[in-house]
Z-matrix of the N, CA and C atoms (Angstrom, degrees):
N
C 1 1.430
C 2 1.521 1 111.17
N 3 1.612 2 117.13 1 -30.37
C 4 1.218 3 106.70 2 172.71
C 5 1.598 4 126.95 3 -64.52
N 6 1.334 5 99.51 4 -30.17
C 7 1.658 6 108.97 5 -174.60
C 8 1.883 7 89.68 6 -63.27
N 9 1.179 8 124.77 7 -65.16
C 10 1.183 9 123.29 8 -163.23
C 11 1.961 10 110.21 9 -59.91
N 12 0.951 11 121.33 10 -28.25
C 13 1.197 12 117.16 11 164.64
C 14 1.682 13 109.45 12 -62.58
N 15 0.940 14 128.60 13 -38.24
C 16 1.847 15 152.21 14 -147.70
C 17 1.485 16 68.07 15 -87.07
N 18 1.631 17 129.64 16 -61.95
C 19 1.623 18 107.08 17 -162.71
C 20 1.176 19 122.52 18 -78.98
N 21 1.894 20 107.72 19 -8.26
C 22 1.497 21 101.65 20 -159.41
C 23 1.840 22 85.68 21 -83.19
N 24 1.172 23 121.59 22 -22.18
C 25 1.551 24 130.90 23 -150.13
C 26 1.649 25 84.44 24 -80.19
N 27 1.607 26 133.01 25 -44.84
C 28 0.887 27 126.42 26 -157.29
C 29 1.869 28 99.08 27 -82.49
N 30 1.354 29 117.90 28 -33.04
C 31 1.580 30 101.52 29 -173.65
C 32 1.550 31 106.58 30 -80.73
N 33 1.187 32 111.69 31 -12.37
C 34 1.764 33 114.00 32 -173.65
C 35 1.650 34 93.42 33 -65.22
N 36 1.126 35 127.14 34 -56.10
C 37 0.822 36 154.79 35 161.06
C 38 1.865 37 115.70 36 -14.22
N 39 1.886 38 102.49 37 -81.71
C 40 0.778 39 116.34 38 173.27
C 41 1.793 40 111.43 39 -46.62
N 42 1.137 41 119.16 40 -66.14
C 43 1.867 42 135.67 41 143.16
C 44 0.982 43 101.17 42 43.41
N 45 2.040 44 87.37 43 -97.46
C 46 1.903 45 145.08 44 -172.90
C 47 1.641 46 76.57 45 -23.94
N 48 1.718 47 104.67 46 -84.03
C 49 1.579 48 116.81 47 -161.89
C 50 1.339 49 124.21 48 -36.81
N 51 1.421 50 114.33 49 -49.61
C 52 1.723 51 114.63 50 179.90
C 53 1.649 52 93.89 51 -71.25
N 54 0.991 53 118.09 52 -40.98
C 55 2.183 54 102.56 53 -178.12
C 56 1.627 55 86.69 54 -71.32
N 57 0.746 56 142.04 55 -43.36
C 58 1.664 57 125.72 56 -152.42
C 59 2.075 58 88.58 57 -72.22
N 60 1.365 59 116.09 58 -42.50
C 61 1.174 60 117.86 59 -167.56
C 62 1.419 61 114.10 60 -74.10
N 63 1.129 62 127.02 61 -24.55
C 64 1.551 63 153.73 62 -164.04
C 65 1.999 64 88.30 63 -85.38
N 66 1.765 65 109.58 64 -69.23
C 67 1.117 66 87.39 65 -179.28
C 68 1.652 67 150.26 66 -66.09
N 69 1.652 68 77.04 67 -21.47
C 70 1.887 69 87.85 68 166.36
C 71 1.612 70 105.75 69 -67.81
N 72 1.087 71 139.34 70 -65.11
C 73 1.592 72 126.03 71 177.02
C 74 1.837 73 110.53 72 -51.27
N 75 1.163 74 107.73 73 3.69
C 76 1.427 75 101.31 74 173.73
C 77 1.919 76 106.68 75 -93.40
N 78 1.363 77 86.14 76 -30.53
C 79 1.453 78 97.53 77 -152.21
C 80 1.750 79 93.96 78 -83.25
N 81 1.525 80 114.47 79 -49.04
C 82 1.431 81 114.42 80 167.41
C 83 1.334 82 120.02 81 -39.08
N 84 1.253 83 124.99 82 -59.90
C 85 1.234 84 145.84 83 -178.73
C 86 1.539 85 103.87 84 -42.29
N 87 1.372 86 125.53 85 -59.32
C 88 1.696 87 114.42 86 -178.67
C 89 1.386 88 129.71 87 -98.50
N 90 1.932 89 95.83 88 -8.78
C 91 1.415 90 102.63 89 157.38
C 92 1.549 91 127.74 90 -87.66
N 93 1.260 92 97.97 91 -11.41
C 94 1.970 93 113.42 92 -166.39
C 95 1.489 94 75.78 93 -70.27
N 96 1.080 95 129.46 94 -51.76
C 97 1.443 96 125.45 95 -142.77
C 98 1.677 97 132.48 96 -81.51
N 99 2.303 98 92.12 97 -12.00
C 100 1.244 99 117.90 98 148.49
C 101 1.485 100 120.10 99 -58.26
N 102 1.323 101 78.15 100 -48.51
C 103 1.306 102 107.35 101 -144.10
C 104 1.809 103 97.82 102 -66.41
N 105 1.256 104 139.63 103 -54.23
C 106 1.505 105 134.82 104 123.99
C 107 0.924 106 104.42 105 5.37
N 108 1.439 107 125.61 106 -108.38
C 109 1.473 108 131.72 107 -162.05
C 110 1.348 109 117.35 108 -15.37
N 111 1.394 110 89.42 109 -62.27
C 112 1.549 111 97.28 110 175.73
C 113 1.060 112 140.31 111 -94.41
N 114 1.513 113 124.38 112 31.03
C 115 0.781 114 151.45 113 101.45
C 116 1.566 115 152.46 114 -11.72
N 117 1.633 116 78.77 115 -65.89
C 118 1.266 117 115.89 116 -178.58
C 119 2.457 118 124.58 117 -66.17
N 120 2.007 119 66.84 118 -49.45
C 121 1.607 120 80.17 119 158.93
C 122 1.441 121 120.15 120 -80.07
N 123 1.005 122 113.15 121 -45.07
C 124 1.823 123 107.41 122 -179.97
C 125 1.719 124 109.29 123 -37.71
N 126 1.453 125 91.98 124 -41.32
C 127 1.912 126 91.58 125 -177.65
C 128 1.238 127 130.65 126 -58.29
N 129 1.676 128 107.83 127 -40.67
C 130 1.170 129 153.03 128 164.87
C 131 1.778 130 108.31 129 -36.50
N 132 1.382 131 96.35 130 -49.39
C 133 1.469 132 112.15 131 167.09
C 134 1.623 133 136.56 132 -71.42
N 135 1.343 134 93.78 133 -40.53
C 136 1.256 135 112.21 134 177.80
C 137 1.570 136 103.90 135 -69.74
N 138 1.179 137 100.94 136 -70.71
C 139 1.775 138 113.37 137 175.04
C 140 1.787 139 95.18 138 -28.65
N 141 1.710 140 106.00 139 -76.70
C 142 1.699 141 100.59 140 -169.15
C 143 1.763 142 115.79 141 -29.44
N 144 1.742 143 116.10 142 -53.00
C 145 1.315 144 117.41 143 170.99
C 146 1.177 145 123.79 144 -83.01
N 147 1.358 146 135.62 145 -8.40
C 148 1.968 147 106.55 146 143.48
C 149 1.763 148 112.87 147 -70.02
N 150 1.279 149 117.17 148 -29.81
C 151 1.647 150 89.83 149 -179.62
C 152 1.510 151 100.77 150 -77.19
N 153 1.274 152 146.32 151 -3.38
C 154 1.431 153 141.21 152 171.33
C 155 1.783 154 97.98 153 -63.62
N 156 1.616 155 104.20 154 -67.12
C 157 1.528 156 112.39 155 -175.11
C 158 1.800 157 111.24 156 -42.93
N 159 1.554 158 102.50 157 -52.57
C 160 1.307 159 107.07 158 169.36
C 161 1.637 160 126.06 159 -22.95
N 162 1.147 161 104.35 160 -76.28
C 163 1.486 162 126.91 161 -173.96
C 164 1.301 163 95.15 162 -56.12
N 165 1.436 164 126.13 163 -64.23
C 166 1.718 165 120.52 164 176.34
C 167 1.452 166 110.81 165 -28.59
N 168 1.134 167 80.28 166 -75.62
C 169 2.508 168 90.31 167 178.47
C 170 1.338 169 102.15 168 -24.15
N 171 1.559 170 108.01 169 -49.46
C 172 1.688 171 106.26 170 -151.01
C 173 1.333 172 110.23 171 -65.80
N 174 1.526 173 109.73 172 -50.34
C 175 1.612 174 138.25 173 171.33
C 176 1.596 175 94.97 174 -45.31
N 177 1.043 176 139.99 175 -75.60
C 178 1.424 177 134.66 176 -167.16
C 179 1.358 178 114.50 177 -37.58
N 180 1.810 179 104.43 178 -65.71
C 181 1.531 180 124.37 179 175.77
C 182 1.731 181 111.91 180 -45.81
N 183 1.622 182 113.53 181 -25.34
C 184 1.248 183 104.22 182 -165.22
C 185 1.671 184 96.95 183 -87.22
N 186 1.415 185 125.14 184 -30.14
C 187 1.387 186 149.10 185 173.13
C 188 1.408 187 117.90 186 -36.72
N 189 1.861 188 105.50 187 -28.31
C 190 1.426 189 110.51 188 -168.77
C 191 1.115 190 143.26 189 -92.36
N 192 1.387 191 146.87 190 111.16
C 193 1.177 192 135.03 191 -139.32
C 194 2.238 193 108.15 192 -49.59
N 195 1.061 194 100.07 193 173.91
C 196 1.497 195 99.12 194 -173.23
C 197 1.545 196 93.88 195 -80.22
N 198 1.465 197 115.88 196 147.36
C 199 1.519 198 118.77 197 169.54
C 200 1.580 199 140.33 198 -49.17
N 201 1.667 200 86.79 199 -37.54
C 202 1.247 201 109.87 200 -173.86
C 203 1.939 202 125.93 201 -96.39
N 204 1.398 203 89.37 202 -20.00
C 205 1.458 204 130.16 203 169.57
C 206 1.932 205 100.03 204 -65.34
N 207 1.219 206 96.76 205 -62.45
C 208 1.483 207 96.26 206 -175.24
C 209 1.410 208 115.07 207 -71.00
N 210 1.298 209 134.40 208 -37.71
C 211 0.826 210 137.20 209 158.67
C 212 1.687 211 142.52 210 -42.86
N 213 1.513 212 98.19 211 -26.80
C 214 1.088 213 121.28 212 176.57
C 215 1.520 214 94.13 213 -80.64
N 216 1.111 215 119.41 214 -56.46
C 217 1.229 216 125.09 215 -167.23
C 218 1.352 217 112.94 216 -38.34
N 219 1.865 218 114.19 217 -46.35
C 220 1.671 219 119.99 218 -144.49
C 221 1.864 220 75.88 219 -94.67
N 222 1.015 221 113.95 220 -17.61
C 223 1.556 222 104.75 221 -164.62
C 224 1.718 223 103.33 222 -92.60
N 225 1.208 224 126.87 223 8.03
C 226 1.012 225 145.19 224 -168.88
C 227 1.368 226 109.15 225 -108.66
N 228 1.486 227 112.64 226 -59.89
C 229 1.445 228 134.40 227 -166.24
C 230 2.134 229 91.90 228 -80.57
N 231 1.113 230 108.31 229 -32.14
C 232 1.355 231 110.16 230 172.65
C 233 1.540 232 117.92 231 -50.09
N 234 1.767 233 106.82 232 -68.33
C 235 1.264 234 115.29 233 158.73
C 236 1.660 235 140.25 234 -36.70
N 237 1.077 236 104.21 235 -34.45
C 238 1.428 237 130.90 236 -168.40
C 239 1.446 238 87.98 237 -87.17
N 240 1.271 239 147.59 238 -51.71
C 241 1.631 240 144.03 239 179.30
C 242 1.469 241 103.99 240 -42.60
N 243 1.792 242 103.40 241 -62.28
C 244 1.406 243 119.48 242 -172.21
C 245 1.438 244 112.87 243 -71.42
N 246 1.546 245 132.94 244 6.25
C 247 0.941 246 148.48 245 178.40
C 248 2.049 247 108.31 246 64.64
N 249 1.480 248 112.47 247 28.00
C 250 1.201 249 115.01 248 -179.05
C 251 1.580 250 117.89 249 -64.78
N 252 1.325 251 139.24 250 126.02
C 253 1.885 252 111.82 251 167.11
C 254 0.899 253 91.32 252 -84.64
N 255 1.635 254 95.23 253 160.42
C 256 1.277 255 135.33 254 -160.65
C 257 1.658 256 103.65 255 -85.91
N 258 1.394 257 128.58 256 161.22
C 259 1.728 258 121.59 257 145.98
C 260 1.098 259 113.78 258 -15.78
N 261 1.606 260 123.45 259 -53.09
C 262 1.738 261 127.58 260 -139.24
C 263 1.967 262 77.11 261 -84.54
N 264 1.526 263 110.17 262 -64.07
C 265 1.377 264 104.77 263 -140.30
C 266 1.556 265 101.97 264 -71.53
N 267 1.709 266 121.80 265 8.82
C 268 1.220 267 119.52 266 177.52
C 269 1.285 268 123.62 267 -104.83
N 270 1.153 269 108.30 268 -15.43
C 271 1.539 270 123.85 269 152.25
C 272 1.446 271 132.30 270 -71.23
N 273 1.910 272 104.11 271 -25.97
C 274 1.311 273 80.36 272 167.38
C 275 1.351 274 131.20 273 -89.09
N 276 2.183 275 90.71 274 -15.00
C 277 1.659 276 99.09 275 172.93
C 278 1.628 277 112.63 276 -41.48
N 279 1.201 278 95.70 277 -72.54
C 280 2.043 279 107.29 278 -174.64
C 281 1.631 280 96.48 279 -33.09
N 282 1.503 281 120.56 280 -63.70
C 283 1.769 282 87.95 281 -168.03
C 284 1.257 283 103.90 282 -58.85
N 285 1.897 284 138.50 283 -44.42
C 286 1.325 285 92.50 284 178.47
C 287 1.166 286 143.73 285 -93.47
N 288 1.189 287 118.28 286 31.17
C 289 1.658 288 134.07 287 173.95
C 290 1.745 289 87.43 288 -87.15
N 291 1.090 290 135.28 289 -25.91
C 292 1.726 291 118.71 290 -158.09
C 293 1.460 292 79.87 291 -110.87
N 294 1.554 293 159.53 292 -15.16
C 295 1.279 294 150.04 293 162.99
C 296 1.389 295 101.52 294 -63.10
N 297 1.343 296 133.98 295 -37.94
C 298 1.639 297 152.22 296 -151.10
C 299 1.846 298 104.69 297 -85.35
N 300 1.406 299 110.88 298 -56.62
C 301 1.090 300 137.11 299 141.16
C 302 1.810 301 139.50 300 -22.22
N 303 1.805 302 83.84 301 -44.65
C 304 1.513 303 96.81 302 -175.85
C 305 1.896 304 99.09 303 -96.69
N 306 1.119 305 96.50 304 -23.25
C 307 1.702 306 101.32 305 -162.85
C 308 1.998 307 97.83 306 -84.87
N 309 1.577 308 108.56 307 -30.41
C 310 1.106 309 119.85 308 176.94
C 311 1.872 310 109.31 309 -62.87
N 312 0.940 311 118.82 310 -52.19
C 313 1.126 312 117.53 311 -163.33
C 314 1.825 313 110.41 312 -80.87
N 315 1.164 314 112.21 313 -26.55
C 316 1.434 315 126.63 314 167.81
C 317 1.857 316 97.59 315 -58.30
N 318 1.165 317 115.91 316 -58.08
C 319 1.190 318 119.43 317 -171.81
C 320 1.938 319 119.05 318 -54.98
N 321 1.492 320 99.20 319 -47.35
C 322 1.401 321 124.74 320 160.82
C 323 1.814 322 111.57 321 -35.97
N 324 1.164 323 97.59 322 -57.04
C 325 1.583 324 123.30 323 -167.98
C 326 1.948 325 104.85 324 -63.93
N 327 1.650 326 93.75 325 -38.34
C 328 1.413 327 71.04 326 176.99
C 329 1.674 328 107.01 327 -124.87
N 330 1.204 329 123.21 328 35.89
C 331 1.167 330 139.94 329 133.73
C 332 1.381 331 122.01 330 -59.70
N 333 1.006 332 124.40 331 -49.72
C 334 1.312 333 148.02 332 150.66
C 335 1.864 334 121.67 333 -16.90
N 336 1.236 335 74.51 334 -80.93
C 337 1.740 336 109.64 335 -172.42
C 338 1.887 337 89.05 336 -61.85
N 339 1.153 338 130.07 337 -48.87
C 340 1.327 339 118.56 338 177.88
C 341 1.777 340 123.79 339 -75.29
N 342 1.194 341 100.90 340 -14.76
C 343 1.612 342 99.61 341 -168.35
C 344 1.507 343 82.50 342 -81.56
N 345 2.203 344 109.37 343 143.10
C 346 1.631 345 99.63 344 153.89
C 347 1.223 346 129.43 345 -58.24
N 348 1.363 347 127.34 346 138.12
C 349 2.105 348 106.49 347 159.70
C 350 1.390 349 115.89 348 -48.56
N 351 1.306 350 105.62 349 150.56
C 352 1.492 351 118.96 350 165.17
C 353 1.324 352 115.23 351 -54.02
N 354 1.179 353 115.95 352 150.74
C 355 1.697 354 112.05 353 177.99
C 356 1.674 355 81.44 354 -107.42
N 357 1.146 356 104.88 355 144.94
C 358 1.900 357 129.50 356 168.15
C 359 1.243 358 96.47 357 -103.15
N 360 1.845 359 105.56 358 119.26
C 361 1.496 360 128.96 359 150.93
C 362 1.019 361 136.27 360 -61.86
């Protein structure tokens, strides 16, 4: 009789476990399915506020001066302290050093043309 008690103790047992197991797939089953949902929306949310953040970033980034633009600028305004010219203001010197040049030698030419030659003794 003891063995048979020993089995009845062991299927009561065994039982407990399949209802204990039965109710967790019961319980998953109609809570998983909250539990999803809501889930589901939280993401829904999250997602909605990174494309909000997104667009912010973008708007800022579009806000910003150009890289190379600014740069020019500080490297400009640098020069200009140290009294350096710039590309621009050295280019326009040279054309007029080569107008100065061109107007000089025209002038030469008919300086020239008016002085008599020397007579050689």
């Amino acid at each position: 009789m003891a063995t048979q008690n020993g089995q009845t103790a062991i299927t009561d047992k065994a039982r407990e476990i399949w209802l204990a197991g039965l109710g967790v797939f019961s319980t998953i089953e109609e809570e998983g399915e909250k539990l999803f949902d809501k889930m589901k929306e939280k993401g829904q949310e999250l997602e909605s506020k990174g494309a909000k953040l997104e667009k912010k970033a973008k708007e800022k980034i579009e806000e910003l001066p150009n890289p190379i633009t600014y740069i020019e600028g500080v490297v400009n305004t640098t020069f200009e302290k140290f009294g350096v010219a710039s590309h621009k203001e050295m280019s326009e010197l040279t054309e007029k050093v080569d107008k100065l040049t061109e107007i000089v030698a025209v002038l030469a030419k008919k300086l020239d043309s008016k002085t008599p030659a020397k007579k050689e003794s």
